[in-house]
N, C-alpha and C positions, 0 to 999 in steps of 0.2 A: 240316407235318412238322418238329418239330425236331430240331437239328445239336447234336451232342453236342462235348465239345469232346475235343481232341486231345491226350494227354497225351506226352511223353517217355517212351520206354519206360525207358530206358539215361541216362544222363547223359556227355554229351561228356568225351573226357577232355581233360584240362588239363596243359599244359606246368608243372614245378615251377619256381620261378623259378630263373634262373641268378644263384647268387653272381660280381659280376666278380672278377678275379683282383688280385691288386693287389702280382704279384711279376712284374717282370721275368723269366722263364727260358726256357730253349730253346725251350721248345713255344709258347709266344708268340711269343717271334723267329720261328720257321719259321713261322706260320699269318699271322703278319704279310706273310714275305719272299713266300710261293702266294697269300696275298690282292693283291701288288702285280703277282705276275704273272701273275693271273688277269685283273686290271682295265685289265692297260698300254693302251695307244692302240696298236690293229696294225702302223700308218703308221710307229711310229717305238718299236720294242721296245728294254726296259731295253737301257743298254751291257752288255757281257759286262765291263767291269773293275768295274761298279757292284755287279755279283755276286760277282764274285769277293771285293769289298770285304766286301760283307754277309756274307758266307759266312763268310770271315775273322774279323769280329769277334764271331760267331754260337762262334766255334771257341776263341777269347779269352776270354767269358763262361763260354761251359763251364768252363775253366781255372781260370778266377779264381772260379767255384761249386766247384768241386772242391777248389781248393787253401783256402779259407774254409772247408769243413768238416774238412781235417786240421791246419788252426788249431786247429780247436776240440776235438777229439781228444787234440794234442800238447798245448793246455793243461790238460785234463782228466785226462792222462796224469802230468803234472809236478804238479798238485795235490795227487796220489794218493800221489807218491814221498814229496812233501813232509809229508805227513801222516804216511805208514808213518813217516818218518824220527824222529816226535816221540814213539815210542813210549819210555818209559824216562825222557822227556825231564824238566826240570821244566819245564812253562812258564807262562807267567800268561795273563787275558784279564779282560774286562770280564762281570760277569755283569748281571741283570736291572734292579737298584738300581745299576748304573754303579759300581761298584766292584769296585776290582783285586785276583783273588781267583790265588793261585799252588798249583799241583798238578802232580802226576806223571800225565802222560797214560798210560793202561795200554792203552788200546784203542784201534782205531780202525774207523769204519764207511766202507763205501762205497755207501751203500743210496739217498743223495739225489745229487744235481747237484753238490753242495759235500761233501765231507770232512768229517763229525764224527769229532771225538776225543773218547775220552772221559778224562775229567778227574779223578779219585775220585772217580769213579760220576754226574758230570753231563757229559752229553753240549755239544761246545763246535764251533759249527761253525768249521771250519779259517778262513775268514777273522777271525773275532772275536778269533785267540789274538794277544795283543799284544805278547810278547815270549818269549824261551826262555831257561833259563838253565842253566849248568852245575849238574849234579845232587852236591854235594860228599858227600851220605852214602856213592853208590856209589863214590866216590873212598875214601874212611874206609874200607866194607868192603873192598875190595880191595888195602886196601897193612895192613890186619887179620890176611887171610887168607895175607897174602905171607910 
């Protein structure tokens, strides 16, 4: 009598791999501080100042994650002013061939990471503008119209 063979109905499922993490932040700290006191030696449990320590610097890190993303905000913020501010402006900058090309900024976007202005119709990201200069025409119209 022959034995048939035995197939899989199903296929086992499979763990996805885990990406490690490769940022310091709270939920590391704390999975770290229940892994150590999951594993202590009964006979002689963490000191209570060792925690209070850890806790401590667990509450620092928060902080200093916190206050690092309204850096980055307040500088995103001051980009923006500085941009609006060059509307009317003349200013120059370097274009594609490295030469120094001057215009009157009319626009400004806030649609990327960085400040474009626009330039008589070429868009110029805000760090590229090289210098600003007083605009002397609207000077002329204004002591014209005076």
């Amino acid at each position: 009598m022959p034995v048939e063979a035995v197939n899989a109905a199903t296929p086992l499922p499979t763990q996805p791999a885990r990406a490690p993490k490769q940022v310091m932040d709270s939920e590391v700290f704390m999975h770290l501080l229940v892994t150590q006191l999951r594993n202590q030696d009964p006979s002689s449990p963490m000191d209570t100042n060792q925690m209070i320590s850890q806790t401590t610097q667990l509450a620092m890190m928060e902080q200093l994650t916190t206050m690092a993303g309204l850096d980055e905000e307040n500088f995103s913020l001051q980009m923006r002013t500085s941009a609006a501010a060059l509307i009317d402006q003349q200013i120059s900058y370097l274009n594609a061939d490295g030469v120094e090309v001057t215009g009157t900024a009319r626009s400004v976007s806030f649609a990327g990471a960085v400040p474009t202005v626009n330039v008589d119709g070429v868009d110029v990201p805000l760090d590229a503008v090289t210098g600003i200069n007083k605009d002397t025409t609207q000077d002329a119209d204004a002591s014209a119209t005076a």
